[in-house]
Backbone as a ProteinNet text record, in pm:
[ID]
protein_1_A
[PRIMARY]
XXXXXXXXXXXXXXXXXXXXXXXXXXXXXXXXXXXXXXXXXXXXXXXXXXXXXXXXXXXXXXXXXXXXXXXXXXXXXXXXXXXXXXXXXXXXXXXXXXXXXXXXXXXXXXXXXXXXXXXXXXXXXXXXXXXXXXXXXXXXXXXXXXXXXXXXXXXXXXXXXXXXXXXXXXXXXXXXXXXXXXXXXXXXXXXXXXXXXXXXXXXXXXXXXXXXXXXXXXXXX
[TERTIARY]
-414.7	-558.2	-627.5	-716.6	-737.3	-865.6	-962.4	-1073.7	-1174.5	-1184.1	-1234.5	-1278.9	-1197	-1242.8	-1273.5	-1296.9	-1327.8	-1439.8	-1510.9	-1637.5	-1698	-1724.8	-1815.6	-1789.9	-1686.3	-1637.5	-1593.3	-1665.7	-1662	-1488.6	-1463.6	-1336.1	-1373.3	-1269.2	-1317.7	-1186.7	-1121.3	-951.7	-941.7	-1052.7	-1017.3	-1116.2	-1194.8	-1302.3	-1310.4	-1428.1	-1442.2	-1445.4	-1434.9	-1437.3	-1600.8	-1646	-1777.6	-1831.4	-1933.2	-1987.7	-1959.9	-1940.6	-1953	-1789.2	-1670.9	-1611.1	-1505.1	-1569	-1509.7	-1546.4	-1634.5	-1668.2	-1560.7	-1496	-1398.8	-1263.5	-1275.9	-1101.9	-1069	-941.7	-843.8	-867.7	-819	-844.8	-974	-1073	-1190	-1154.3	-1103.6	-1115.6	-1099.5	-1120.7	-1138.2	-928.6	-882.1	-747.9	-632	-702.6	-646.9	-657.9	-574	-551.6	-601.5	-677.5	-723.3	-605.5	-504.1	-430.9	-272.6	-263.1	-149.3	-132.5	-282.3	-284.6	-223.3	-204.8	-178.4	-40.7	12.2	93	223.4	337.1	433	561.2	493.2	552.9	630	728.2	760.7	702.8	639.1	624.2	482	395	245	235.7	362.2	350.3	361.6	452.2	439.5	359.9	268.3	164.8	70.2	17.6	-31.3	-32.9	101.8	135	141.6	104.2	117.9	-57.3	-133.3	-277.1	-292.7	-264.3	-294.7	-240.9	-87.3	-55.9	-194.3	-223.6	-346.2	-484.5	-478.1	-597.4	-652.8	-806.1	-829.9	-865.4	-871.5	-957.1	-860.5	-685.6	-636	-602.4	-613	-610.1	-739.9	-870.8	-946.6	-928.5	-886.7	-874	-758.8	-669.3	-558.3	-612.7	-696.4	-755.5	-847.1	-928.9	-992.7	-940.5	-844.3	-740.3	-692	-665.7	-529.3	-674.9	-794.6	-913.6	-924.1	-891.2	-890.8	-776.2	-627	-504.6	-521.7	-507.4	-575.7	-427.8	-348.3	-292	-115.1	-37.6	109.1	118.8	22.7	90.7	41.1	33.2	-16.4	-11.1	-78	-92.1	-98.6	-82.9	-139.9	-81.6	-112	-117.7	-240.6	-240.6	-375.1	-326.2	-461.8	-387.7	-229	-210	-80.1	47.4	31.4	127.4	129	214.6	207.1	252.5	242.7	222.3	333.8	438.7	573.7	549.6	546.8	479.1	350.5	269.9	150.6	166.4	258.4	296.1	425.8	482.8	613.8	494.8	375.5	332.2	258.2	182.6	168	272.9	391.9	471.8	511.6	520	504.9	386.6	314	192.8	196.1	309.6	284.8	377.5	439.4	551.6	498.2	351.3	289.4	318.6	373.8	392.8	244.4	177.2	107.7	93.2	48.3	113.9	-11	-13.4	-146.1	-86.3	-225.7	-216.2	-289.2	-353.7	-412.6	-278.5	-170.5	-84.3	44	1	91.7	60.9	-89.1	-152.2	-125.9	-114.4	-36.2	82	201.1	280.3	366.6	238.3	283.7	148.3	109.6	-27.9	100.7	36.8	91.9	215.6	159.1	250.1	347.4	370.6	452.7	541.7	497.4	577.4	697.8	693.9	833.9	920.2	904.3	1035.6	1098.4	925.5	943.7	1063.6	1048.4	1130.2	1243.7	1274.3	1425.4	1489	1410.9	1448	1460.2	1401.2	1438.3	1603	1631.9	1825	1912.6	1842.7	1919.8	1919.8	1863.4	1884.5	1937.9	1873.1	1999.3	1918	1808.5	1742.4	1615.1	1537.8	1346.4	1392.2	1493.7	1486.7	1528.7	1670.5	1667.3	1580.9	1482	1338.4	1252.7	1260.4	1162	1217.7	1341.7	1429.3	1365.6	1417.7	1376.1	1235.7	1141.1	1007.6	998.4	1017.9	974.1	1031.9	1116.2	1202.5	1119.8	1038.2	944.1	804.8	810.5	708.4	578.9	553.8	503.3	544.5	470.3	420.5	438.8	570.8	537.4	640.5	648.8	662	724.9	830.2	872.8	811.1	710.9	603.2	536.3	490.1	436.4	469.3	600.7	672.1	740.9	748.9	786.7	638	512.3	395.7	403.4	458.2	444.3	549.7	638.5	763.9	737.3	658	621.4	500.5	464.3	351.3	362.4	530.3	535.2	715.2	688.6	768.6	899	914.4	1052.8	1025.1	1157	1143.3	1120.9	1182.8	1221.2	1226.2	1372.6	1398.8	1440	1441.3	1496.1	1640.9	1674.5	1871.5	1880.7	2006.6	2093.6	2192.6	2211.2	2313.9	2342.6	2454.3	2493.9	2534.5	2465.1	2486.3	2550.4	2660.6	2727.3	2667.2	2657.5	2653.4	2669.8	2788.4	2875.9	2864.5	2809.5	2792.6	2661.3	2580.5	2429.4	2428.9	2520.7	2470.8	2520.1	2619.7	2675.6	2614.1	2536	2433.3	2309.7	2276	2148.8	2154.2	2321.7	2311.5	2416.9	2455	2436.9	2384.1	2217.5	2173.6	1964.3	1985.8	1861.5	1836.8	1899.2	1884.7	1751.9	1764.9	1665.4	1500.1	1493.8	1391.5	1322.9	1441.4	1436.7	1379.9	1452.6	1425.6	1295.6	1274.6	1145.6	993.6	1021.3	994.2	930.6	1046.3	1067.3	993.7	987	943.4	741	754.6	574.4	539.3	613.5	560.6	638.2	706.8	715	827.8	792.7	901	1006.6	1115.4	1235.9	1205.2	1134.5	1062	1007.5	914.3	868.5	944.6	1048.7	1162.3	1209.8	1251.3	1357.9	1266.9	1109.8	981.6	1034.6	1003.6	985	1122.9	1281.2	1381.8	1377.3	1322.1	1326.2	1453.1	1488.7	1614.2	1549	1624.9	1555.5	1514.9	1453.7	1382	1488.6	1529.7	1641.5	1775.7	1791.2	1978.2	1901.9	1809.7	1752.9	1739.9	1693.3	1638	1786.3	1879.9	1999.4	2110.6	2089.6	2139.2	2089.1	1975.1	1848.2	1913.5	1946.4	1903.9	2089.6	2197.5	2330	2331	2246.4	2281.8	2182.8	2089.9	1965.9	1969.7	2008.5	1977.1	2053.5	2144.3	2222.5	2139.3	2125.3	2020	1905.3	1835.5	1679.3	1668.6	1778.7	1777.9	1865.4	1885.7	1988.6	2104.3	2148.6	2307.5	2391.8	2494	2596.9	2638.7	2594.9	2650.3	2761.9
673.9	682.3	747.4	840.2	919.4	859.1	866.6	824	875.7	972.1	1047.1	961.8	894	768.6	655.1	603.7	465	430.6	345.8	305.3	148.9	115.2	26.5	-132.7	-150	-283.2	-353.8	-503.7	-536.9	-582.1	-586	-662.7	-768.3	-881.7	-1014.9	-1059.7	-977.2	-1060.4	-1029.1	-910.5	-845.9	-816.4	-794.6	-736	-614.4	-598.8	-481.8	-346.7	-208.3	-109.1	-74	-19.2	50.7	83	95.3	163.4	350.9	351.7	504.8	555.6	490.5	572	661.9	684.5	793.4	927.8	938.5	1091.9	1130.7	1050.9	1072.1	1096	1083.1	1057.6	1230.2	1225.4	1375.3	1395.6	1312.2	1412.4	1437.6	1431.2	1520.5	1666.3	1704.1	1803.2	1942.7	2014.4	2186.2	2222.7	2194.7	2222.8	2116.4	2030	1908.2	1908.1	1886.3	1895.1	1770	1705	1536.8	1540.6	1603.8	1591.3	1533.7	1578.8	1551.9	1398.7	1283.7	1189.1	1111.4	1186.4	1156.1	1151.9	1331.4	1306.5	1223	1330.1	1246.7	1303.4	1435.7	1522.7	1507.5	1480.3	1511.5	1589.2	1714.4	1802.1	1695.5	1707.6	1659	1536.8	1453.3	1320.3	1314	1412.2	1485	1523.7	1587.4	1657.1	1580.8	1471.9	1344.7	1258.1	1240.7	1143.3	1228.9	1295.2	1405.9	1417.1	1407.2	1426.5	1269.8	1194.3	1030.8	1014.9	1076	999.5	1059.3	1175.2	1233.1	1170.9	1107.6	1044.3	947.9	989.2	920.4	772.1	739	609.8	548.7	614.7	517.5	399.8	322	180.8	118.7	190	160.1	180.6	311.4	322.4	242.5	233	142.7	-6.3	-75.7	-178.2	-187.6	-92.2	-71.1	-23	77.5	83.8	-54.8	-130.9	-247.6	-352.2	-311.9	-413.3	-401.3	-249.4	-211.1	-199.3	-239	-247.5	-372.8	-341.6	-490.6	-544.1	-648.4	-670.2	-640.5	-628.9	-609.2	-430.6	-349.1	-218.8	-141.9	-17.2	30.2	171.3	265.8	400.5	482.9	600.4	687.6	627.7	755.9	726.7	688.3	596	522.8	455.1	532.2	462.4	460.9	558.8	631.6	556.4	470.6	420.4	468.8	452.8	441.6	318.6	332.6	220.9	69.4	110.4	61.5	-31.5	60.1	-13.3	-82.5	-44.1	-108.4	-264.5	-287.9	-382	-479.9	-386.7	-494.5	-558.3	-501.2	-485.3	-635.2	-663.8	-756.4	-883	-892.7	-991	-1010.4	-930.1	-997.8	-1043.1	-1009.5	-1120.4	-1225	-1248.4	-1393.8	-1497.5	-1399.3	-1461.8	-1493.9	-1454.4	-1469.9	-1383.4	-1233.3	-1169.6	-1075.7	-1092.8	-969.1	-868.9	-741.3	-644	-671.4	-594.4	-557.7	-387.5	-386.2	-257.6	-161.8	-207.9	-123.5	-45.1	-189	-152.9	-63.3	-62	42.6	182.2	161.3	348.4	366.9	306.2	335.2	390.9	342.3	371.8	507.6	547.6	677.9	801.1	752	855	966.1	1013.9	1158	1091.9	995.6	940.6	879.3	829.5	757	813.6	846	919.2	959.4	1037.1	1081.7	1002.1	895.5	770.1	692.5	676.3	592.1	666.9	793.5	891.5	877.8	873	883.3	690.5	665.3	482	433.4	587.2	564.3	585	673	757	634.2	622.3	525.8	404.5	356.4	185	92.8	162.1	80.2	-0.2	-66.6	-205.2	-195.2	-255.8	-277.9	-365.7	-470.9	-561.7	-495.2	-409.8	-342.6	-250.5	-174.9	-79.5	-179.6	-349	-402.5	-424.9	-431.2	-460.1	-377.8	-231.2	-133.6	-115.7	-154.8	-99.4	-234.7	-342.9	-439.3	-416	-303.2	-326.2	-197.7	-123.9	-21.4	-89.9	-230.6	-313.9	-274.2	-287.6	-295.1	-418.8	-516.1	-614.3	-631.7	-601.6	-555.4	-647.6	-678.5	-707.5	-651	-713.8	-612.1	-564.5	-602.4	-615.3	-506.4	-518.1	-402.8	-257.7	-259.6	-129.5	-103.3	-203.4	-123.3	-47.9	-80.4	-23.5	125.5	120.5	275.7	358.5	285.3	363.8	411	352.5	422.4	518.9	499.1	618.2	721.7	703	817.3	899	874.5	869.4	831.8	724.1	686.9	575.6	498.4	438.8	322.9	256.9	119.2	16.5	11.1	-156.6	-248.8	-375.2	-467.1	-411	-413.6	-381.8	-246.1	-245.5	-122.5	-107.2	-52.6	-30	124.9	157.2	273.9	307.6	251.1	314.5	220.1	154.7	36.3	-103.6	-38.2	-210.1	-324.4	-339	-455	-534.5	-409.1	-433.7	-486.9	-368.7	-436.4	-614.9	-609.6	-786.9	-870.8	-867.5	-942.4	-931.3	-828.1	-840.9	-965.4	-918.2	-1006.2	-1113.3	-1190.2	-1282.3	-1373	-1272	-1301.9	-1330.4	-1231.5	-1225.6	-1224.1	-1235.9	-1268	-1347.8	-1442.1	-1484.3	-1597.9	-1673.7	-1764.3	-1675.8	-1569.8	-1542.8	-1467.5	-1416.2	-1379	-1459.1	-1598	-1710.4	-1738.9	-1792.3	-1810.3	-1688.4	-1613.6	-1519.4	-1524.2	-1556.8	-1531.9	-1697.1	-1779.8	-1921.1	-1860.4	-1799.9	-1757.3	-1713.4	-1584	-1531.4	-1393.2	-1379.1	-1194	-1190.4	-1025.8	-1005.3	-944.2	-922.9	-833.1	-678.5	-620.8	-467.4	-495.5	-652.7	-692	-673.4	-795.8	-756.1	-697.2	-598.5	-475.4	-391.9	-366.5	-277.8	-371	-478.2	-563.7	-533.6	-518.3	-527.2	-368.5	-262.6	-168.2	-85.7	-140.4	-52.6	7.5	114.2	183.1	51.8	69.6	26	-36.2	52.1	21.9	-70.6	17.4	-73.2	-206.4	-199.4	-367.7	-465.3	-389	-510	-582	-466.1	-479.5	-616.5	-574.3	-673.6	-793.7	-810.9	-942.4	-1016.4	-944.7	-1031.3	-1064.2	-962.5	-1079.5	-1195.8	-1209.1	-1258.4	-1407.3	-1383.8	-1483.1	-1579.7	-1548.2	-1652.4	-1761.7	-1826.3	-1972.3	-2037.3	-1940.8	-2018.1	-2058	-1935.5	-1988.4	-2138.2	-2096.7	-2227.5	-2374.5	-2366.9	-2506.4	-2464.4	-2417	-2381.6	-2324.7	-2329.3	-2312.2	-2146.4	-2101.3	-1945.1	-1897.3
-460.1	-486.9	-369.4	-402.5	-296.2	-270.3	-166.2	-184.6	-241.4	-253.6	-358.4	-518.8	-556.8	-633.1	-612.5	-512.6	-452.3	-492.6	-578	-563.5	-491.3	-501.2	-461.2	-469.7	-527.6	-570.1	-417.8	-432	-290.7	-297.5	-147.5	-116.2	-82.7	-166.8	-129.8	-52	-26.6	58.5	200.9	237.9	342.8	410.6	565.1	631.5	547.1	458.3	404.5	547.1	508.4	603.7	606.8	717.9	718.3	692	630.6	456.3	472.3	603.3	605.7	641.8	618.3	663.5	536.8	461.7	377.3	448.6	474	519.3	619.9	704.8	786.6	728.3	574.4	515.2	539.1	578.1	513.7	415	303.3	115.3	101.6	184.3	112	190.1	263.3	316.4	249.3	254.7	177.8	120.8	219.7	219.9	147.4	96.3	41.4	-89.2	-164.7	-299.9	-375	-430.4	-484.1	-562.2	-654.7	-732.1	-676.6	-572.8	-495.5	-469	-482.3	-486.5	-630.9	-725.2	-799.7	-879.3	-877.7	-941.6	-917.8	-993.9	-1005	-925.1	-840.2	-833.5	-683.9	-629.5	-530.9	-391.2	-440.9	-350.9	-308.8	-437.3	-421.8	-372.8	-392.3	-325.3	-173	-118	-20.7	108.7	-12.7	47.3	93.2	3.6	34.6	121.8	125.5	288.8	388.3	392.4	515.9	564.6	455.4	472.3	512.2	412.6	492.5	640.3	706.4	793	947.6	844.2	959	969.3	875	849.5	936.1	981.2	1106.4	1046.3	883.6	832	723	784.1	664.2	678.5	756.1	779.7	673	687.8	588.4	460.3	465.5	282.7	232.2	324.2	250.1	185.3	297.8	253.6	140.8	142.1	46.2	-108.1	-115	-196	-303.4	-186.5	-217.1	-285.7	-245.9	-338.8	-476.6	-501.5	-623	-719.7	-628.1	-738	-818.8	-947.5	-1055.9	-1102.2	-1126	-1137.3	-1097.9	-1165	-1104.5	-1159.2	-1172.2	-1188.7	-1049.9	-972.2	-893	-891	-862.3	-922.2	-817.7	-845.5	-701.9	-587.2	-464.6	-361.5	-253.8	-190	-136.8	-9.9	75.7	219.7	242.3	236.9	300.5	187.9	93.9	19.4	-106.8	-183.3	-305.9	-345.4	-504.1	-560.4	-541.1	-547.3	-517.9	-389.2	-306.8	-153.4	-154.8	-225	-205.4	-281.2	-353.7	-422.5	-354.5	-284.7	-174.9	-107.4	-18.1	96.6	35.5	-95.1	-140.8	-122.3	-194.1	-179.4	-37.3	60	162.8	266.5	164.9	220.3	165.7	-23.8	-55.6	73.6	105.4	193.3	352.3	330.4	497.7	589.6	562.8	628.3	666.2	753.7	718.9	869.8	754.8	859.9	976.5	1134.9	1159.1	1192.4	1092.9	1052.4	1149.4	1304	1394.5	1467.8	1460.3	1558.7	1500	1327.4	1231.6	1247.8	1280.7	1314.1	1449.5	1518.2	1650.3	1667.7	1583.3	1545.5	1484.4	1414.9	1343.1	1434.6	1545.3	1642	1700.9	1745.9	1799.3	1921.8	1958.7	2101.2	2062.9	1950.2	1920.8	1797.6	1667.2	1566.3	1585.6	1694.1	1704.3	1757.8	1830.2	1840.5	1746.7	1660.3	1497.7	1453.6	1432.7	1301.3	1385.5	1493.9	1562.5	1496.8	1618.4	1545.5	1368	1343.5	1173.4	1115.8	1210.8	1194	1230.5	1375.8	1451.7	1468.1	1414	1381.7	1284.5	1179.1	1044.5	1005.2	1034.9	1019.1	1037	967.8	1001.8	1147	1140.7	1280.4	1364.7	1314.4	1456.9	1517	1432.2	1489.9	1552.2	1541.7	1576.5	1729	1703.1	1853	1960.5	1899	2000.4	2066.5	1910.2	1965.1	2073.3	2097	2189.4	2310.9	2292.5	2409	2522.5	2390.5	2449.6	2520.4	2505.2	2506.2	2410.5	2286.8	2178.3	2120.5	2085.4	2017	1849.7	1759.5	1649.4	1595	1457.4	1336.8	1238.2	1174.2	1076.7	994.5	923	771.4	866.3	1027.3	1069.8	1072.9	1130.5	1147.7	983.5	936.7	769	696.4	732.9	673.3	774.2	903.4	972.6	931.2	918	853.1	703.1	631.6	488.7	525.2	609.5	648	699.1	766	820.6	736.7	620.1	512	478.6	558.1	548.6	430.9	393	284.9	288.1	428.9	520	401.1	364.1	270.1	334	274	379.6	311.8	228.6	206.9	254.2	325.4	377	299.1	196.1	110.3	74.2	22.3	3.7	-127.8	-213.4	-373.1	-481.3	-435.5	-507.5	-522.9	-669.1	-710.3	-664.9	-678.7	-626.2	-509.5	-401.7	-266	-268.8	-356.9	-360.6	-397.5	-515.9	-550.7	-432.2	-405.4	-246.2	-152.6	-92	-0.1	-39	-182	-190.1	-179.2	-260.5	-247.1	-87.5	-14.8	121.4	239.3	200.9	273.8	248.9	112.9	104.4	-61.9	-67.8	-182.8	-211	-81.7	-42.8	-39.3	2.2	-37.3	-193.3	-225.7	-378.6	-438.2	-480.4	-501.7	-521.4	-388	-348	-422.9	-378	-431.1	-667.6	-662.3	-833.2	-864.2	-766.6	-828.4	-831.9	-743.4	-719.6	-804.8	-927.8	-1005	-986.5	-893.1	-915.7	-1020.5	-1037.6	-1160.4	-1080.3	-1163.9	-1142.8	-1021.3	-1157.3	-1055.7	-948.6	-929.1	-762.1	-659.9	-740.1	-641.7	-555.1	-648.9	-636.5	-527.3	-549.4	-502.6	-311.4	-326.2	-224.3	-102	-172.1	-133.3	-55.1	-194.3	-123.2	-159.9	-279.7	-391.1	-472.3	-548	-651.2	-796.3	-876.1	-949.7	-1055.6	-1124.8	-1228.4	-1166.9	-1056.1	-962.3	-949	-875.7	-842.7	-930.8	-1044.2	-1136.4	-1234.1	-1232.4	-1309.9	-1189.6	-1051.7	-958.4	-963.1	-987.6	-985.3	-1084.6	-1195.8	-1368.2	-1339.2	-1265.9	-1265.7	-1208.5	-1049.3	-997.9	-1001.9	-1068.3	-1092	-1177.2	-1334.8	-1446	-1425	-1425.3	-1364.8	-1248.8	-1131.2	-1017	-1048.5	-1165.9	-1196.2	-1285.4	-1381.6	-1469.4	-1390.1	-1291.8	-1224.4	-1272	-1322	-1369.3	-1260.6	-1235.2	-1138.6	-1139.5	-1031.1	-1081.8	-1054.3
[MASK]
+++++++++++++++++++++++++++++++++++++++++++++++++++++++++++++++++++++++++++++++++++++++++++++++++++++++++++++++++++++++++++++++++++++++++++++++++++++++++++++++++++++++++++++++++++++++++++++++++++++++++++++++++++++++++++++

């Protein structure tokens, strides 16, 4: 969602932003496409996060954005996310994670970006990027550095997996089943999940539904 559509609807979850800081957004600019917020298209999705990660007010629009996602679907790109993310970024706030998002635009600023994107090759892990960045003395969070890492277009899931099934369901239920769980008792669906884990959409939800129905119902899996 670009701001370009934002109207007026108050935020009731969050310090609303400044009444004035749209005029500062990137997508209004002459060279910016409003459509690129939208489609479906690779390139344009692209193009988008490239105008947000410049954006001197996307910490605001994101917030403001995330006032206006109405229920469990999410559209467009807004405040440097799309929808997928803007919807993990949710469940781990049911989970009490929340990002701070001053120290996420820090993250992806001119001084820093380029360590992010290296620590993106070389680490393997949101914990291990959190390792490093503390070790840079930065103050950060995984829920933090996973919102800079989607901003500065990486994908950052919590699973590290490499394509297999098999491996996928054994991870989850190795290593994050307790929060799945947890998770699925709150309300999320399957696609939450999967959005939240940070797998593609279809593999996730097909891993979820083996490894879930016996645990959800008390049955022995």
């Amino acid at each position: 969602m670009t701001i370009l559509n934002i109207g007026s609807r108050r935020d009731t979850t969050m310090a609303a932003p400044p009444p004035d800081w749209k005029v500062n957004a990137r997508c209004r600019a002459e060279d910016v496409d409003a459509e690129d917020f939208f489609t479906t298209a690779k390139a344009g999705q692209r193009r988008a996060r490239e105008a947000c990660v410049q954006c001197p007010v996307i910490v605001e629009c994101l917030r403001q954005t995330r006032a206006f996602d109405v229920g469990v679907d999410r559209w467009g790109i807004g405040g440097g996310l799309d929808g997928l993310q803007r919807r993990a970024l949710e469940l781990e706030e049911w989970l009490g994670n929340r990002p701070n998002l001053a120290m996420a635009r820090l993250l992806v600023s001119p001084v820093w970006l380029g360590r992010l994107v290296r620590l993106r090759s070389s680490c393997g892990s949101l914990d291990g990027m959190v390792r490093a960045l503390r070790g840079d003395g930065l103050m950060v969070d995984v829920v933090t550095v996973r919102v800079a890492v989607w901003w500065s277009g990486g994908q950052a899931p919590h699973v590290a997996w490499r394509g297999d099934a098999r491996g996928l369901r054994a991870q989850l239920v190795g290593d994050h089943l307790d929060v799945i769980l947890r998770l699925r008792s709150m309300g999320a669906r399957y696609a939450d999940v999967a959005a939240w884990l940070g797998v593609p959409r279809d593999t996730g939800m097909r891993a979820l539904k083996d490894i879930l129905p016996g645990l959800e119902t008390g049955e022995a899996s």
